[in-house]
Biotite code that builds the C-alpha atoms (Angstrom):
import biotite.structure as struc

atoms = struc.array([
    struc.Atom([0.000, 0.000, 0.000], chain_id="A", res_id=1, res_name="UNK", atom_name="CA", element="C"),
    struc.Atom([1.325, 3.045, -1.281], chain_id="A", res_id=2, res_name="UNK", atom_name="CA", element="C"),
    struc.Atom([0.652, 6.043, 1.442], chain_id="A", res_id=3, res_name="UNK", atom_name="CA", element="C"),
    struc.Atom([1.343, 10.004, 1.058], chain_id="A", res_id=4, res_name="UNK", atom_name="CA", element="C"),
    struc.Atom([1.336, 11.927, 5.032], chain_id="A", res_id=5, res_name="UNK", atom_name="CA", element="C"),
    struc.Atom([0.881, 15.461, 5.104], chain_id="A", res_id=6, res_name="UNK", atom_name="CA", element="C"),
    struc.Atom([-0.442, 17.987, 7.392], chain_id="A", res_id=7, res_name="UNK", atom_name="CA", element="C"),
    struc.Atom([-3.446, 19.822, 6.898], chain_id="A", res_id=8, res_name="UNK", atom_name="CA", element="C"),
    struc.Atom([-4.408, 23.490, 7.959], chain_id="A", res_id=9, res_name="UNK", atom_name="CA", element="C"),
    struc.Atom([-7.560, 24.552, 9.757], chain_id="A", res_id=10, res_name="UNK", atom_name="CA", element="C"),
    struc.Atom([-8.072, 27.698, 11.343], chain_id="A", res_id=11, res_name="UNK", atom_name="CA", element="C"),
    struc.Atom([-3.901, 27.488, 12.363], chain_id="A", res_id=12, res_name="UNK", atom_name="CA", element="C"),
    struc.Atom([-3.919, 24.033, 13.600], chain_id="A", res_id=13, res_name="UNK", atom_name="CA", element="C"),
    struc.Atom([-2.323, 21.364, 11.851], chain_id="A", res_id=14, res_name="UNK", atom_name="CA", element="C"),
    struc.Atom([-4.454, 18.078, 11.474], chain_id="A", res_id=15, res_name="UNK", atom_name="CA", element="C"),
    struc.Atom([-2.046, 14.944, 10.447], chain_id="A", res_id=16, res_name="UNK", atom_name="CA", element="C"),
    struc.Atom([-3.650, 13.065, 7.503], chain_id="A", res_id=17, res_name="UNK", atom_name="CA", element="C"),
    struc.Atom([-2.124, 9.877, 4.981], chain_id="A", res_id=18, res_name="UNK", atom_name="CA", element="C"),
    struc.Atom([-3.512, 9.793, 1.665], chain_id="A", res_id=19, res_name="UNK", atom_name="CA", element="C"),
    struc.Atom([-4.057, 6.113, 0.441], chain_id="A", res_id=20, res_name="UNK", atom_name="CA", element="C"),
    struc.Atom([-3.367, 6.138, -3.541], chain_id="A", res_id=21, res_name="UNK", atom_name="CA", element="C"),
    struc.Atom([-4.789, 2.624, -3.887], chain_id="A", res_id=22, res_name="UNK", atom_name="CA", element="C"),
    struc.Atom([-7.866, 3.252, -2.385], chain_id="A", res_id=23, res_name="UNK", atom_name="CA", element="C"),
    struc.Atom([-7.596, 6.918, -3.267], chain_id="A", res_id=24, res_name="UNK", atom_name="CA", element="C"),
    struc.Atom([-8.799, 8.243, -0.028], chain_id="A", res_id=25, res_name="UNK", atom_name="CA", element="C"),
    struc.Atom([-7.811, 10.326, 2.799], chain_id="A", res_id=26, res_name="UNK", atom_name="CA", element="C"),
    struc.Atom([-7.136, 9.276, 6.317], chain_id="A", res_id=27, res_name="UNK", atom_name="CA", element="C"),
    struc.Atom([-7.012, 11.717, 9.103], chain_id="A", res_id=28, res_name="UNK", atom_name="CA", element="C"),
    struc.Atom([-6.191, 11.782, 12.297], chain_id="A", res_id=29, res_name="UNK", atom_name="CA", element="C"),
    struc.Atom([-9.009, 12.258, 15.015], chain_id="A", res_id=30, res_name="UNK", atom_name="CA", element="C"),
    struc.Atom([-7.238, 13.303, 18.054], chain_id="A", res_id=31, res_name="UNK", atom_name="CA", element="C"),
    struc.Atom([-5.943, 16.744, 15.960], chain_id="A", res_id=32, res_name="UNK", atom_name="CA", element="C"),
    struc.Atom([-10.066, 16.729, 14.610], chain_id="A", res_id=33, res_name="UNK", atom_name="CA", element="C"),
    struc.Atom([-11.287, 16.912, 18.346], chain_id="A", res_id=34, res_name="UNK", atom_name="CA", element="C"),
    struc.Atom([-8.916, 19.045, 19.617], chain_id="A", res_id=35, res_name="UNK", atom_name="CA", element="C"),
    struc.Atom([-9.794, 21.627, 17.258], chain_id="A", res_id=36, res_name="UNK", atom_name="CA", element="C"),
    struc.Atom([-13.655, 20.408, 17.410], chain_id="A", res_id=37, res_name="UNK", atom_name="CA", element="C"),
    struc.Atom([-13.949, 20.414, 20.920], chain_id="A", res_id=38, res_name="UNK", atom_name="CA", element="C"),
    struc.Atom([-10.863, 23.394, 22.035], chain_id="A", res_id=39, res_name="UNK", atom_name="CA", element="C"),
    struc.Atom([-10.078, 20.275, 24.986], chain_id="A", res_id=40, res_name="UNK", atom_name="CA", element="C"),
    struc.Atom([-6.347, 19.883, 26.571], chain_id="A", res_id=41, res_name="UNK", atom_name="CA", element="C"),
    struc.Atom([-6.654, 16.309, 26.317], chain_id="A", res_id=42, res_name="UNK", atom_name="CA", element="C"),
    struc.Atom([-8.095, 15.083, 22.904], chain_id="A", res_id=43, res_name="UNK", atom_name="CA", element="C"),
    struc.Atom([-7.036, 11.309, 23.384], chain_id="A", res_id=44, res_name="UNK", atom_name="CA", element="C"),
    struc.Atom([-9.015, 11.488, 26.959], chain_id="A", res_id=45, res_name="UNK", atom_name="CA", element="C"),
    struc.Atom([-11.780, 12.439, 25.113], chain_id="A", res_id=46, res_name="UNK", atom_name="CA", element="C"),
    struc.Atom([-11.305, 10.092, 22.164], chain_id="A", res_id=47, res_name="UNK", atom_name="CA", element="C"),
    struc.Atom([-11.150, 7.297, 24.277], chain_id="A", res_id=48, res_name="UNK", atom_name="CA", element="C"),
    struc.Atom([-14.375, 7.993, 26.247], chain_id="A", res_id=49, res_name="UNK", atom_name="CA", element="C"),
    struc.Atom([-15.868, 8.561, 23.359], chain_id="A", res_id=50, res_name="UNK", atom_name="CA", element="C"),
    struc.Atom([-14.690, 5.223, 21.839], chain_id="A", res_id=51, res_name="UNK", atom_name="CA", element="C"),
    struc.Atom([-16.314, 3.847, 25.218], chain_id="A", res_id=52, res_name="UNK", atom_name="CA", element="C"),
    struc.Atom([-19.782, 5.228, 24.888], chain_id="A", res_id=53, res_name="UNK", atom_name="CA", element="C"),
    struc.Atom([-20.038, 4.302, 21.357], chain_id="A", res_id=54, res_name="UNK", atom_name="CA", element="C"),
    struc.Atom([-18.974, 0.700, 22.232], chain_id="A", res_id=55, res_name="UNK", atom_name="CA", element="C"),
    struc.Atom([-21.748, 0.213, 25.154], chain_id="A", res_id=56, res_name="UNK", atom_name="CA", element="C"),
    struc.Atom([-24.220, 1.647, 22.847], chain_id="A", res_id=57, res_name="UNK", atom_name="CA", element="C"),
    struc.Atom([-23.702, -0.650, 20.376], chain_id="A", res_id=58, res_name="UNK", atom_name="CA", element="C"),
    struc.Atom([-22.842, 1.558, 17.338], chain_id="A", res_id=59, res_name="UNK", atom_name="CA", element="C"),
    struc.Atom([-21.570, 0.022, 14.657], chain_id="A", res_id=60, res_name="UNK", atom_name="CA", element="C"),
    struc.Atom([-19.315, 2.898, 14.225], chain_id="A", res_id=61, res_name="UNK", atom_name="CA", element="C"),
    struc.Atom([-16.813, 1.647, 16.603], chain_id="A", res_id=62, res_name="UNK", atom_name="CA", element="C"),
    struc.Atom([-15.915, -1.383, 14.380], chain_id="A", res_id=63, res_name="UNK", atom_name="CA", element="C"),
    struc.Atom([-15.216, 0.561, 11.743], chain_id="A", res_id=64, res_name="UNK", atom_name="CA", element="C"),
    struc.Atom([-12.097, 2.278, 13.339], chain_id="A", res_id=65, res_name="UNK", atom_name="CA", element="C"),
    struc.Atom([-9.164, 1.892, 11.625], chain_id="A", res_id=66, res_name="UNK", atom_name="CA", element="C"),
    struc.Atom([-5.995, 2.970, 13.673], chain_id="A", res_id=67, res_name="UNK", atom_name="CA", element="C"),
    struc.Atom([-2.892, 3.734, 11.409], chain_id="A", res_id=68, res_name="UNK", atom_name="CA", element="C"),
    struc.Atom([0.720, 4.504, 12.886], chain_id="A", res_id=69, res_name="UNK", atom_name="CA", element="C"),
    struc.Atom([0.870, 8.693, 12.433], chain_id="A", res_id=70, res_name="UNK", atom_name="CA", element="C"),
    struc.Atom([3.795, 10.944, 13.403], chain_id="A", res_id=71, res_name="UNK", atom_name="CA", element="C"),
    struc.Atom([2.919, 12.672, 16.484], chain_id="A", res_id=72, res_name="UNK", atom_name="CA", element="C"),
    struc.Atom([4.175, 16.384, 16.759], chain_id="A", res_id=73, res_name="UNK", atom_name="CA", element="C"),
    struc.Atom([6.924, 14.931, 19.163], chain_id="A", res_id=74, res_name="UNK", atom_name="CA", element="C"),
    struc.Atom([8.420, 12.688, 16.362], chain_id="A", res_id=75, res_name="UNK", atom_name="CA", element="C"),
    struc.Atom([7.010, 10.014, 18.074], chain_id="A", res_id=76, res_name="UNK", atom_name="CA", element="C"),
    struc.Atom([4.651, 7.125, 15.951], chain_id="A", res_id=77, res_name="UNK", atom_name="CA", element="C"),
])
């Protein structure tokens, strides 16, 4: 699989994103979309609360999370 990573601006923050040319579509990641969505200090708190309520609800949403290996803004995967 042949992947492209950028970053994305939005209203000065940078949102990580890979670009999958085989499936030609665009990944991105959704800690830097709730930060910016929700203005929190701790978007992977709230991520993974989130990720709990969905998952003792029952949405089907939750299965369909894909987690891909992204360069945190630490240089860090």
């Amino acid at each position: 699989m042949k992947n492209k990573t950028s970053l994305a601006i939005f209203e000065n923050f940078k949102v990580r994103r890979i670009y999958d040319e085989k499936k030609e579509i665009w990944y991105f990641s959704i800690i830097d979309v709730i930060e910016i969505l929700t203005d929190t200090s701790i978007p992977r708190r709230y991520w993974s609360d989130l990720k709990s309520k969905l998952k003792k609800e029952g949405s089907e949403v939750y299965e369909k999370i894909v987690q891909l290996k992204m360069t945190a803004p630490d240089g860090k995967q």
